[in-house]
N, C-alpha and C positions, 0 to 999 in steps of 0.2 A: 742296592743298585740292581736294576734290571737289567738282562741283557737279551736282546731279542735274537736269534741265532747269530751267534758271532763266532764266526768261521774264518781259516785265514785266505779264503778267498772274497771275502767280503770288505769295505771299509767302514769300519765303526765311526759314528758321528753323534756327539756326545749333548745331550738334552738336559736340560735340567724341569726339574717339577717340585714345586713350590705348595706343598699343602701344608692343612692342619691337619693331623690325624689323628685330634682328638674327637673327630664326627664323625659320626657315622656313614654322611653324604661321600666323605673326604675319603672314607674306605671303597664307596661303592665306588668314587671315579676314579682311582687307582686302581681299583679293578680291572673296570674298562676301559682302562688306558691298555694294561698289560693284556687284555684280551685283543684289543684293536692292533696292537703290533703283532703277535701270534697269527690274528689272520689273515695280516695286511703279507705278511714276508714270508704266510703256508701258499696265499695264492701269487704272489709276485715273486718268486725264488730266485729267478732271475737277474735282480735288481742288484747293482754292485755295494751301495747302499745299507745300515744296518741301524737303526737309532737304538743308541744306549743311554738309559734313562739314570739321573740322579736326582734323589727324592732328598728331599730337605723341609722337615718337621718343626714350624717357625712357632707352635704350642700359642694359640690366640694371639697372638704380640703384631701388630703392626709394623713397629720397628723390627721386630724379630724377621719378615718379611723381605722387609729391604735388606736386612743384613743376608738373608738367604741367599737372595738373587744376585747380590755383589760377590758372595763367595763364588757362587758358580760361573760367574761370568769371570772373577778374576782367576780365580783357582782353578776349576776346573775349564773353560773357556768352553763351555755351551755353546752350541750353535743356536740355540731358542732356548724359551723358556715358556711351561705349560702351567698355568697358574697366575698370582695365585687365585683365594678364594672368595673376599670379597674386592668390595668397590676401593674401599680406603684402604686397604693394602696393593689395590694395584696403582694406585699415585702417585709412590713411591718407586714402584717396578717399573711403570710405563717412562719417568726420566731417565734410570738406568740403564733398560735398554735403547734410549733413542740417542744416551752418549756414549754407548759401546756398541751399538748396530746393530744389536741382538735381537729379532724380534720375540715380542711379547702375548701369545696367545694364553687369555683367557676365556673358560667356559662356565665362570662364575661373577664375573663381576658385569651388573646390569645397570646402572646408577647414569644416566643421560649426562650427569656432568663431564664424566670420563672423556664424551664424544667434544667437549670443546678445548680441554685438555691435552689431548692424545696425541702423540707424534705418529709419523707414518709408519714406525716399526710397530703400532700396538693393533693387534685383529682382536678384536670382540667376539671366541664364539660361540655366543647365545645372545639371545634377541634384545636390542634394547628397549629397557621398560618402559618409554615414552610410545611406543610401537602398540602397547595396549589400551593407554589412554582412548580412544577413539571406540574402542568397542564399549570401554565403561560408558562413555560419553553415552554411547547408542541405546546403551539397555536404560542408562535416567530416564533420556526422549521417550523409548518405544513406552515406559509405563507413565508417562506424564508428570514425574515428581522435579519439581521445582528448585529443590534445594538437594543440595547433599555437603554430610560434613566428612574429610579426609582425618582419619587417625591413623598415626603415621611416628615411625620410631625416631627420635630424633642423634640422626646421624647422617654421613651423607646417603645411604641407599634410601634413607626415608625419603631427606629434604631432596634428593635429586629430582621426583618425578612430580613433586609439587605442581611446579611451575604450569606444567606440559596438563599435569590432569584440571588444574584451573585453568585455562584457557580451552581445554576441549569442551567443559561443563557449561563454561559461557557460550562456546559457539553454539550449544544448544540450547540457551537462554536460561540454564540452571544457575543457581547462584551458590557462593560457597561463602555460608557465613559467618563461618567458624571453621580452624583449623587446629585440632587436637596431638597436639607434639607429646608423646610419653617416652622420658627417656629408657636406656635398656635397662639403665640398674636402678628402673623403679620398684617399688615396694608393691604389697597389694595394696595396701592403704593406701598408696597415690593411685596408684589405678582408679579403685572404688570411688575415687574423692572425684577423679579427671569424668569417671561414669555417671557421678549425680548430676556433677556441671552440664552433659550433655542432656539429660534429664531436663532440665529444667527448662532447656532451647526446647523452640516446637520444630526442630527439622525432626525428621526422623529416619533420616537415609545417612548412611553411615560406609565411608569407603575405608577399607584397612588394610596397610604396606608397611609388613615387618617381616620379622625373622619369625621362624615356629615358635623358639623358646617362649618369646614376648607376647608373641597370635594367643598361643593356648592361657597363657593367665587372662591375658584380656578376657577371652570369649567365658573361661571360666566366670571370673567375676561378674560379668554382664547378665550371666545366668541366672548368678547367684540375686541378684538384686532386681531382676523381673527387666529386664530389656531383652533377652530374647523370648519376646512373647509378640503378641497380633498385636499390628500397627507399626511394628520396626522392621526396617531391608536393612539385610548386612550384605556388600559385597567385597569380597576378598580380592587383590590381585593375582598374578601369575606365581609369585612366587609362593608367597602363602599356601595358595589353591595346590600347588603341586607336592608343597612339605605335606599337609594335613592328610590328602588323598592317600599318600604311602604313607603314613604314618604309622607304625605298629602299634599304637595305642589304642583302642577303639574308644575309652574315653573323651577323645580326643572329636571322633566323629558325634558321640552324644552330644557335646555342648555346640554343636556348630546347625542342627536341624534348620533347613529353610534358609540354609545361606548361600547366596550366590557365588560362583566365583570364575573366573576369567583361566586358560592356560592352551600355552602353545598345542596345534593341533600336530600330532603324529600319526599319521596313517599308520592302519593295521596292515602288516603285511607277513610274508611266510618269513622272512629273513630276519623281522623282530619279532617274531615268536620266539623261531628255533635260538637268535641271540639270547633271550631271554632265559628260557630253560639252560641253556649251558651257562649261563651268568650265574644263575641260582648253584646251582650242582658246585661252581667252581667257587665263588664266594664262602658256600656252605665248609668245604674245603677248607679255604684259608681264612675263616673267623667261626665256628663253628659254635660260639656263644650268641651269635645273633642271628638266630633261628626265625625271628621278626623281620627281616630284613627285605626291602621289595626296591626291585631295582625303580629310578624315577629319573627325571628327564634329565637333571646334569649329569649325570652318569651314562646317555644317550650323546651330549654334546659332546661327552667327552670323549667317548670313544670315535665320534666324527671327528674332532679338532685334530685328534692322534693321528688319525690315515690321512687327511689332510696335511701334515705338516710331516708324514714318512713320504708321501708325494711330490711336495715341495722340494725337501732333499735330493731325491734322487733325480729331479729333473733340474735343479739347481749346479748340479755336477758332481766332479769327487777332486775335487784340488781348491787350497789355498782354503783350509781347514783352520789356520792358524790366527791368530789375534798381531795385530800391528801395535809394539810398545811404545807409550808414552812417551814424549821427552819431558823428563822435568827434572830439575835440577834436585842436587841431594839433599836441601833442605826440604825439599817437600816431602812430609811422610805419611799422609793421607792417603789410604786407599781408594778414595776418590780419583786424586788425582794423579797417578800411578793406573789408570784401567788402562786397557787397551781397546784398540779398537779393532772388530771381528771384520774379517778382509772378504770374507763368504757372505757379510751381511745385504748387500744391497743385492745380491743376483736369489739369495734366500726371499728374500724383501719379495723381489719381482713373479717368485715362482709362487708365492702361496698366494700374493695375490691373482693369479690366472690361473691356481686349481678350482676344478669344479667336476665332481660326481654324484653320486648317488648312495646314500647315507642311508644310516639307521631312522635317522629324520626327515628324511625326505630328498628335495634337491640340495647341494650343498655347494655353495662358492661366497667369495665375499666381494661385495661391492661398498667403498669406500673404506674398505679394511671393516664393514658390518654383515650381519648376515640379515637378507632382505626381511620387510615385516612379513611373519606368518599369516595363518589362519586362528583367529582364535577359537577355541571349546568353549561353550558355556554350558556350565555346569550346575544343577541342584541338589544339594546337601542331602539326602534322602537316606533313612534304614541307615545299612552300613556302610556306605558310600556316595559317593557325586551319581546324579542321574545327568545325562546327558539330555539339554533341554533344545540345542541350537548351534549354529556358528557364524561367525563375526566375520566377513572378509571387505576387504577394503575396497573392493569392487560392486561384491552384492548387499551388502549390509547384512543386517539379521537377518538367516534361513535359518530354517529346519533343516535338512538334508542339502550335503554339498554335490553338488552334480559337474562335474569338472567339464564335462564336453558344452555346458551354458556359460557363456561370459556375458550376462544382460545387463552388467553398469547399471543396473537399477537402485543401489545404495537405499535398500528397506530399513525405515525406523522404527515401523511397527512390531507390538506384541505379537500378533497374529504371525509373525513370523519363526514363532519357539513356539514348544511347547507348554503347556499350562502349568505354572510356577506353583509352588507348593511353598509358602510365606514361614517365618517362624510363626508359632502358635498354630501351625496344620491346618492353615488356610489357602483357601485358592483365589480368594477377590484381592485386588491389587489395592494395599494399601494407598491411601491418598499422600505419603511421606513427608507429614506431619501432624502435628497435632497440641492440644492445650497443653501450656506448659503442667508437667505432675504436680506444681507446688500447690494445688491447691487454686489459683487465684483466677477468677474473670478477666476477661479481656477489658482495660479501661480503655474506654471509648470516652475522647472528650467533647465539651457541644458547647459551641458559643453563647455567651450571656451580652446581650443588649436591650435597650426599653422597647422600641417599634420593631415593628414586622415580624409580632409574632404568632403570625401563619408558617412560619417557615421552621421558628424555634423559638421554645417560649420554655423557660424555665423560675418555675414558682415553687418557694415552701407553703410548707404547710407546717404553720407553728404550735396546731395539736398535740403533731403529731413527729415532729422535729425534723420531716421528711424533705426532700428535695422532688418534684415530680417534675420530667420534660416530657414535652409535649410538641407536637407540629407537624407538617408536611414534610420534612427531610428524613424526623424520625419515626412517621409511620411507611414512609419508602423504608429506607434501616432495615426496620422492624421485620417488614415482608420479604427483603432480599433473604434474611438471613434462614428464615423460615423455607424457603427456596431451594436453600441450601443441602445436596443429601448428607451432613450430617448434621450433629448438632453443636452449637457457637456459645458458649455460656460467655455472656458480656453484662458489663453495666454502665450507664452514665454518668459521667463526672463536669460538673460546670469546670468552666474554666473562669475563674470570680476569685474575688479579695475575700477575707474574711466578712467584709462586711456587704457583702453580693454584690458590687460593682464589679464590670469588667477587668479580669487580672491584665490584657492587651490584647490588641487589634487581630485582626486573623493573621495576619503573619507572625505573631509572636505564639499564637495558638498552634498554626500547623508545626511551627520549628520543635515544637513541644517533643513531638512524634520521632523528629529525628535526636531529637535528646534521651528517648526514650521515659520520658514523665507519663506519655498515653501511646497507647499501642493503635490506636487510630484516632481519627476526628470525625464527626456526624454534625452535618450542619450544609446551610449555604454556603461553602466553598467550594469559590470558582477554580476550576482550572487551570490555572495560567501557569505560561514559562518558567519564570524565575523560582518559583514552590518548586516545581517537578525536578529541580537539581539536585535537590536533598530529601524527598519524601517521591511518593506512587501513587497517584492517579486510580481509580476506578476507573470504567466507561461513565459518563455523564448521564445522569437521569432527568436532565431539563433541558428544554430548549435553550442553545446557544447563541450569544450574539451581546453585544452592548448597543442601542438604538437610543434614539431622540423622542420626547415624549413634549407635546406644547398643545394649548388648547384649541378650539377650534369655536368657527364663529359663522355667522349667517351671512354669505358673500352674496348675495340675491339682489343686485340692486336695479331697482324697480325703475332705473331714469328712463330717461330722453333717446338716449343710446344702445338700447337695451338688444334692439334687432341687431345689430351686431354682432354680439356675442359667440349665436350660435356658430361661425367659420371660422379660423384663423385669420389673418392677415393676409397670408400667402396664399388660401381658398380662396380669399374675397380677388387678389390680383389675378389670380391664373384663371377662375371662371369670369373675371370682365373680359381678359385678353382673347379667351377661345368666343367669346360671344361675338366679340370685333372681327376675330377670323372666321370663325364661319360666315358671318353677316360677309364677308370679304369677298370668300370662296362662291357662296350663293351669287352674289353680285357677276361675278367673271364668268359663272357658267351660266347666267340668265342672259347676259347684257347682251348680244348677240342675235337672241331668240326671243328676246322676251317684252312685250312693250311695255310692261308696268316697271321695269328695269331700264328705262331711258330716260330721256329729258334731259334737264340740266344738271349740273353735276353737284348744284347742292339737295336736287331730287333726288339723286339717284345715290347719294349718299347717306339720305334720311331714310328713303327706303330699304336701303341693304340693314341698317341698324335696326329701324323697323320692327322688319323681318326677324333679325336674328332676336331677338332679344323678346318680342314676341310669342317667342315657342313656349316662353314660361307658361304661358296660357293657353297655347294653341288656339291663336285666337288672330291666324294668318288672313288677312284679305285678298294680297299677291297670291297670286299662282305661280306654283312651278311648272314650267315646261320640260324641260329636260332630265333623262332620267341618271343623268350621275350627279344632278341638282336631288335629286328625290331621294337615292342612297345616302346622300350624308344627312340629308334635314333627317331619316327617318334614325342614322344611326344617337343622332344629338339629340334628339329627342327624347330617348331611351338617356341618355346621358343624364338632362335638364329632368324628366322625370325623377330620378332616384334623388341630385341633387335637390332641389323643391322638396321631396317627403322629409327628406334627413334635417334639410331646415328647420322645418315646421315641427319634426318632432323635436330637435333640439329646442328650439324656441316654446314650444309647449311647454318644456321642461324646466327651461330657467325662468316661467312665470309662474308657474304651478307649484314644481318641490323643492320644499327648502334645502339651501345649498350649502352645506357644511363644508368649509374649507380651512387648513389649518393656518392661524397665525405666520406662523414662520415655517420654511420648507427648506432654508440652508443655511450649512453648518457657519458658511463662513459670514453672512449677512448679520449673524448675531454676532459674530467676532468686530466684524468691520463697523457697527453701530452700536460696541458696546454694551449691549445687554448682560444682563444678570441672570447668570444657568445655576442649576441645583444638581447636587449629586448626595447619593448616601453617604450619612458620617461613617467612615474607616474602609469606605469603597475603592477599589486600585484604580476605580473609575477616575479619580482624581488624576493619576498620571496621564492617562491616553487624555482629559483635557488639559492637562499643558502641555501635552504633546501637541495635542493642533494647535495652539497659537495662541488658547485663552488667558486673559489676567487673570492673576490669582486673587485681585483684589473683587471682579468681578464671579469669585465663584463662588455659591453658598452651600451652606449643607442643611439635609432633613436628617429627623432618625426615625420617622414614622412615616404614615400614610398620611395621616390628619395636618401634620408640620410641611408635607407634601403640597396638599391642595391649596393651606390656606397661603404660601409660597406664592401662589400661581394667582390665587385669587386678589391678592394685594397689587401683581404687575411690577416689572422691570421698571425699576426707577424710583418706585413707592416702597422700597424694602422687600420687592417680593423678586421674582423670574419669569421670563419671557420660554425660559426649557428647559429641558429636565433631561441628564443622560444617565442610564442606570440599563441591567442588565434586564433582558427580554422576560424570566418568572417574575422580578418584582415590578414592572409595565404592565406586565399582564394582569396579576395583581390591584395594583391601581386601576386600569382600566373596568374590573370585573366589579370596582367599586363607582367609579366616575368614568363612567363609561360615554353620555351623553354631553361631557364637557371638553374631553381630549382629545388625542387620537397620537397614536405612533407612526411615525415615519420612518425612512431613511436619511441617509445611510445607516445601516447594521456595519460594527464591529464587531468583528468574527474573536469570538473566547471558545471556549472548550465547555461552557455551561457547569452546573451542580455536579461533583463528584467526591465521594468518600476518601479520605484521606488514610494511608497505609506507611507502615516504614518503607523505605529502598528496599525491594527486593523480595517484599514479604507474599511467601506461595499464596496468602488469602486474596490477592487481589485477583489473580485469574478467576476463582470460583466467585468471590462476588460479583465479578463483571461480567460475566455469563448470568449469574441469578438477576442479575441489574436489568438484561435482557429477557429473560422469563418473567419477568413482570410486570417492565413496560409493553413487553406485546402483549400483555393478557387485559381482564376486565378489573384486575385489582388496581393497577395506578388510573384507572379511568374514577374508581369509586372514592381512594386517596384524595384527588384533587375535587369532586364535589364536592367532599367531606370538610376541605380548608376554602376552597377558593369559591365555590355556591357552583351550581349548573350555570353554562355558558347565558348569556341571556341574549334579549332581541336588537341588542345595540348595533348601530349602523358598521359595516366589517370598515376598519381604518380604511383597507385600502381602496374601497369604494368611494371613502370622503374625500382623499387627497387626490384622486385623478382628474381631470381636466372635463367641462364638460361640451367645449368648443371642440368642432370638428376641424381635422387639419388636412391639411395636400396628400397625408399618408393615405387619407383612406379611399381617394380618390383617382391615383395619379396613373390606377390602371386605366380605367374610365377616359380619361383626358387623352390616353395615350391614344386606343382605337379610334376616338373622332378623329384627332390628330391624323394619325395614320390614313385613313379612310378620305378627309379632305383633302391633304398632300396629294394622295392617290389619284383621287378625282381632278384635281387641276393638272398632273402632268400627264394623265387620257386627255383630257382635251384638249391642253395646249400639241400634244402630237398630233391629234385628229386635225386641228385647224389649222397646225401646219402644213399637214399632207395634202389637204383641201385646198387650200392657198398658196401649194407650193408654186403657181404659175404666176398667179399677182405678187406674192414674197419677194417673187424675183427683180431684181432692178437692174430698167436698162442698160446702166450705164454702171459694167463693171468694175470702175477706179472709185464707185460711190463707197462715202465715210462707214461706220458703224455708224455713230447719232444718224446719220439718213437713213439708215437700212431701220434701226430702231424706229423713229417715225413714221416711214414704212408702215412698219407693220402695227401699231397702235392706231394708224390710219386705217389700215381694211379690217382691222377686231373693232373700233368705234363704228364700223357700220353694222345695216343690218343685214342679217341673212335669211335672203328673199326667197332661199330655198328651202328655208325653216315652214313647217306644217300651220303654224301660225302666220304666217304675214302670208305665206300663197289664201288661206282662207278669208283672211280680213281684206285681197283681192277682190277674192270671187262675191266679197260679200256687197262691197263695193260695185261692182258690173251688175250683178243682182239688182242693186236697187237701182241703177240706172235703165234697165232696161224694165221693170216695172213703173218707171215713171212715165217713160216712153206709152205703155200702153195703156195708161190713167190706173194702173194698181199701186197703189198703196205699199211704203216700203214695210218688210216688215217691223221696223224698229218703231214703228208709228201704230200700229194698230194690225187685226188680222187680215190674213189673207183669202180673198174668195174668189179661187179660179175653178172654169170650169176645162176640162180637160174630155178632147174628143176620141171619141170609140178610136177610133185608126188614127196612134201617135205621128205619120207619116204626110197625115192632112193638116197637120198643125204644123209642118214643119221639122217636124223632132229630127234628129240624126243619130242614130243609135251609133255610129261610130266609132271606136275607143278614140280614133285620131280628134274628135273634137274634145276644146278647151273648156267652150260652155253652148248652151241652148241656142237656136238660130234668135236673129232678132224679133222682138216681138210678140215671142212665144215663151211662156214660162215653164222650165221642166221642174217638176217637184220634185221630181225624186232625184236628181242631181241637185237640187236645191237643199233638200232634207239630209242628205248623208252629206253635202260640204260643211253645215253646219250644223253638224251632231253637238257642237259646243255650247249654242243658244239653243235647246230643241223648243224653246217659249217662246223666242222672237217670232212664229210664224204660225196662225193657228190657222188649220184649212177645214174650209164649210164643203163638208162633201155633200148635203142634202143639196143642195142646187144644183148637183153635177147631172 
């Protein structure tokens, strides 16, 4: 028994402590228990308070444990309990104290189960080991390793963190394909046996959560038999990492070189030095045979958990020290049931959970009865100890150096965030964390065997030679990814065949292969699709993706009667008659007015507005326009009628001249609905997606070749052959590259995932093939791959130049239509404003109670006349008085022949009136030159004979 000054001004409050003290860890945190009261109550003297410690030595026993802690709580009536030392001895402790109200602080038991277990008397204090998973997690990431396998003690401190460290692995898309359970009181020979087993897998990242004892055979053996060399990551957890680092063995450090390992971070400071030196001096003291001895981090919580809970007490108070007795009757004679219950326990309860100072450790308080996640250290096995490579914080992710005044939530996954790792076998390049299994064997790659299309994959013996040889487009991609590849992939081919070389089964009994583990991949045409990918892994695709419609094509050029036509749509041929009627309309409204060739009767002046408009195709107008918002639309339509005219003529050129390849059939559902006969590859998935649209299955056939392909096609729907063909876009292509002048591909494309290499679940080779997949489709090798099977592209018409339309439609027009449109609208509602304005006096009707129909007659009455103020009818006037008044003087009109006047020196002796107020020339007298500029229109109607003058 301890006793921390106990004086009779003090109150003693009696502690129990729960070790084994057959360890040496167990000595060290007895140590610093006894040292943390000494200097909890030299600097707090004052405190009425005193804890008096009983130690109780339960010698490895789990049961022994519990029996411990029932003594003390019954017999000696504890106020707590400190202890004990593992996980499955506190499962025991933590129900005793939650039905005696004692709480139960430990600084050794770390096991994540605990926390769904725990009553609220149990504080945890040291960190729980699910709290580290997340930095393992980050160093897999930061070096890119795919897979890792957990070996792990099978008990619950092993099995506890299982769970937590698989589910962080995945969140960084690591996969855990194997879990290596070695019990404690294995042999080496099971060990050795559990080490070849992992041998044999190609992971090669290896996590390990045990005790020292069981750590050091492991790593031993592992030495021993050539795994700790280049190409294997070992990394340790916290606990591990902390026994090996204080280890006194240095043996211990030789077999661990180049090992990672994870452990809470403790700031260096002056007050865990100087603890440190006085630990050593005082230790040395009271064990003086273990001269090895280095103080390590539970021996650190432990001496926190102890000030910690001399804190609690005294702020907890100094009364009702005592235990409340059970009632139970006298037949019960179990010391179960006989406990009592601690009356100090729920204000104890409340006090440790609202202590918080500043520790040997750092900050120190508990939240949810835990102590928050740390920092973690990562560390590299190096000479004669861990190098410090990093730290792990749940904030910044991996750094190099922690800088506490930066809180940048930046969560870094990268390497470049540590220092440069030093591997087992004293290497500094980052293993790829896997590799060929050691037995010895290649990778079996399996490859479909069928009779056609073997471009893709063709597999023939050779019965010289007793050989099997594959051959094709899939497996000279393979070939080159692998090559791609920075390392090297030793594989070989295995048909997938009967003994007697027919097909063993269809490609979904080939890929299932993979997850049976019969072939460690597949090479060949297999597509990508859904339903595989639930049990096997995808590559990236090396071919173009899609399932499409393949049907012939034929000479649609038909040379009738009909044939002008063609070149418009429908809806071209209606919208350019309509705008011909409406311009001819518009011209009409702003001529009729001003215009005489725009009068007469109204089946004249409705022939001429058509005329007119329709006319412009030629330009080949007799009518005049007068007016100039008649002359902006003619000249904008015109612009119009030209582009439409060329576009004609060239279409029409075209559908006389080149021949016009157009496919058979152009929809999916037209072959559905009139029964036609499609073809698909034998054992294609193609077969589902067509009964998925609609098709009989009695109308659906199969090919297994190119040649069974054509002649298909060539017999005709109905004749025992097919009207189309649906198969995936390589073997269209395919086809095409061979019959290329007879088919053509259409739509619609169903979208697949195209050609890709087939992998188990989860297997690390699929990221590096799917990256080399891409290094070689961008390069000039899969360009020379497919000349090499499939010939150079040749001169064939492209599909989709055959199936497009060659008729022009309203789309490519409807700008065009618009601006006339717009322009003529325009034009009619300037005029119709100007002629209202004009007319606003005549518009007007007398007689203000007059109808609308009167008001409308109105005015269609004064727009049906002419207007005499217009520059044409005042001239066809003057043209008029003109020849009247040369009749008068025996001249000759001019519409009759030339004119020969003579005209005298002094215009004032003829009459003339230079006036502007005169209309026209005095009677009698011809003026030329008023006669010459009124009719600048005809300047031919009047020729004048000056020699007579």
């Amino acid at each position: 028994m301890g006793v921390a000054q106990n004086t009779t001004s003090t109150i003693p409050v009696n502690v129990g402590l729960v070790l084994d003290l057959d360890y040496l860890d167990a000595n060290v945190s007895l140590s610093c228990i006894n040292m943390a009261l000494s200097d909890f109550y030299a600097a707090h003297g004052d405190y009425k308070t005193r804890l008096v410690l009983t130690t109780r030595d339960f010698k490895k026993d789990v049961v022994g444990a519990a029996a411990a802690a029932l003594d003390l709580i019954k017999n000696v009536e504890v106020q707590a309990i400190l202890g004990p030392t593992t996980s499955m001895q506190a499962n025991f402790v933590i129900d005793l104290g939650e039905k005696a109200q004692v709480p139960i602080i430990s600084f050794c038991a770390t096991s994540p189960s605990l926390t769904s277990i725990r009553s609220s008397y149990f504080f945890r204090a040291i960190h729980n080991d699910s709290t580290q998973v997340n930095a393992i997690s980050a160093l897999v990431q930061a070096f890119g390793w795919r897979e890792a396998v957990p070996i792990y003690i099978d008990n619950e401190y092993g099995e506890g963190i299982i769970p937590y460290l698989t589910d962080a692995l995945q969140a960084v898309d690591a996969r855990v394909p194997y879990r290596s359970v070695i019990s404690s009181s294995a042999t080496d020979d099971q060990i050795v046996k559990e080490l070849y087993k992992l041998m044999t897998m190609q992971t090669r990242v290896f996590i390990v959560h045990m005790y020292r004892s069981l750590g050091t055979r492991l790593f031993t053996k592992a030495e021993e038999i050539g795994m700790m060399s280049e190409g294997y990551v070992w990394i340790m957890t916290d606990g591990l990492t902390a026994d090996f680092l204080t280890s006194p063995n240095p043996s211990v450090i030789d077999t661990i070189q180049g090992v990672l390992g994870i452990k809470p971070y403790v700031p260096r400071t002056k007050e865990l030095e100087s603890f440190r030196v006085r630990w050593k001096r005082n230790f040395l003291q009271d064990n003086p045979n273990s001269i090895d001895a280095d103080l390590n981090i539970y021996g650190l919580w432990a001496y926190d958990a102890t000030t910690a809970l001399a804190m609690a007490v005294e702020k907890a108070g100094t009364t009702n020290f005592g235990f409340q007795k059970a009632n139970v009757s006298s037949n019960s004679s179990t010391d179960l049931a006989t406990l009592g219950i601690s009356l100090n326990g729920p204000h104890l309860l409340e006090a440790i959970s609202n202590t918080s100072f500043k520790g040997l450790t750092g900050d120190y308080l508990f939240v949810d009865g835990q102590l928050p996640s740390p920092v973690f250290q990562i560390v590299n096995v190096n000479g004669n100890g861990g190098r410090e490579i990093g730290f792990w914080t749940s904030t910044e992710g991996l750094v190099r150096k922690l800088n506490p005044r930066i809180n940048k939530l930046r969560n870094s996954t990268s390497a470049s965030g540590i220092s440069t790792v030093i591997f087992p076998g004293d290497i500094t390049s980052v293993p790829k964390g896997w590799e060929t299994p050691t037995n010895g064997k290649k990778l079996k790659i399996g490859v479909p065997v069928k009779d056609g299309f073997s471009e893709f994959v063709a597999v023939t013996e050779d019965p010289s030679s007793n050989t099997t040889k594959v051959t094709g487009y899939c497996i000279d991609v393979f070939d080159a990814v692998v090559k791609a590849l920075p390392y090297a992939l030793p594989y070989e081919y295995i048909p997938f065949a009967k003994p007697d070389g027919k097909p063993a089964g269809t490609y979904n009994d080939l890929v299932y292969q993979v997850h049976s583990k019969n072939y460690d991949a597949v090479v060949g045409d297999i597509t990508i699709v859904f339903n595989r990918s639930l049990y096997i892994d995808y590559t990236l695709p090396f071919t173009e993706s899609g399932v499409s419609m393949i049907v012939p094509i034929a000479d649609n050029n038909s040379k009738n009667a009909w044939v002008f036509m063609k070149p418009l749509t429908w809806d071209l041929w209606v919208s350019s008659f309509c705008f011909f009627v409406f311009i001819g309309f518009v011209v009409w409204f702003l001529e009729h007015r001003v215009n005489e060739d725009f009068r007469g009767s109204a089946s004249d002046q409705a022939g001429t507005s058509f005329w007119f408009s329709f006319s412009t195709m030629v330009f080949a107008q007799r009518e005049r326009v007068v007016s100039n918002l008649s002359r902006a639309v003619i000249i904008i339509w015109c612009f119009v009628v030209l582009i439409l005219t060329q576009s004609y003529t060239a279409s029409l050129t075209s559908l006389l001249t080149v021949q016009q390849l157009q496919p058979t059939v152009t929809d999916v559902h037209e072959l559905i609905k009139n029964g036609k006969y499609v073809g698909y590859q034998k054992g294609s998935f193609v077969l589902e997606i067509l009964l998925g649209l609609g098709f009989d299955n009695s109308k659906l056939l199969v090919y297994g070749s190119l040649e069974e392909w054509h002649d298909l096609f060539s017999k005709g729907s109905g004749n025992g052959g097919i009207a189309a063909a649906f198969d995936e876009v390589a073997y269209l292509k395919l086809f095409l590259s061979r019959y290329c002048s007879k088919y053509t591909m259409i739509d619609p494309a169903f979208k697949t995932g195209g050609f890709g290499f087939v992998f188990p679940k989860g297997s690390p080779l699929v990221p590096d093939i799917s990256r080399a997949i891409l290094n070689v489709t961008e390069g000039e090798k899969m360009k020379q791959i497919e000349d090499a099977w499939f010939g150079k592209k040749s001169s064939c018409p492209d599909s989709s130049t055959s199936v497009s339309s060659n008729s022009i439609s309203l789309d490519s027009f409807w700008g065009l239509f618009l601006i006339a449109g717009l322009a003529a609208f325009s034009a009619l509602i300037i005029f119709v404003v100007m002629f209202v304005y004009r007319e606003r006096r005549a518009l007007r009707p007398s007689d203000s109670t007059a109808s609308i129909w009167s008001r409308i007659k109105n005015f269609f009455t004064i727009f049906n006349q002419r207007d005499m103020t217009a520059r044409t009818f005042r001239q066809s006037e003057l043209n008029d008085r003109n020849g009247i008044s040369q009749a008068t003087m025996g001249v000759p009109t001019p519409s009759a022949y030339s004119v020969h006047a003579e005209f005298p020196a002094d215009p004032s002796s003829a009459g003339y009136d230079s006036s502007p107020s005169r209309q026209a020339p005095q009677e009698g007298v011809i003026d030329i030159d008023q006669l010459t500029d009124q009719n600048q229109e005809r300047p031919t109607a009047l020729e004048i004979d000056h020699e007579n003058t």
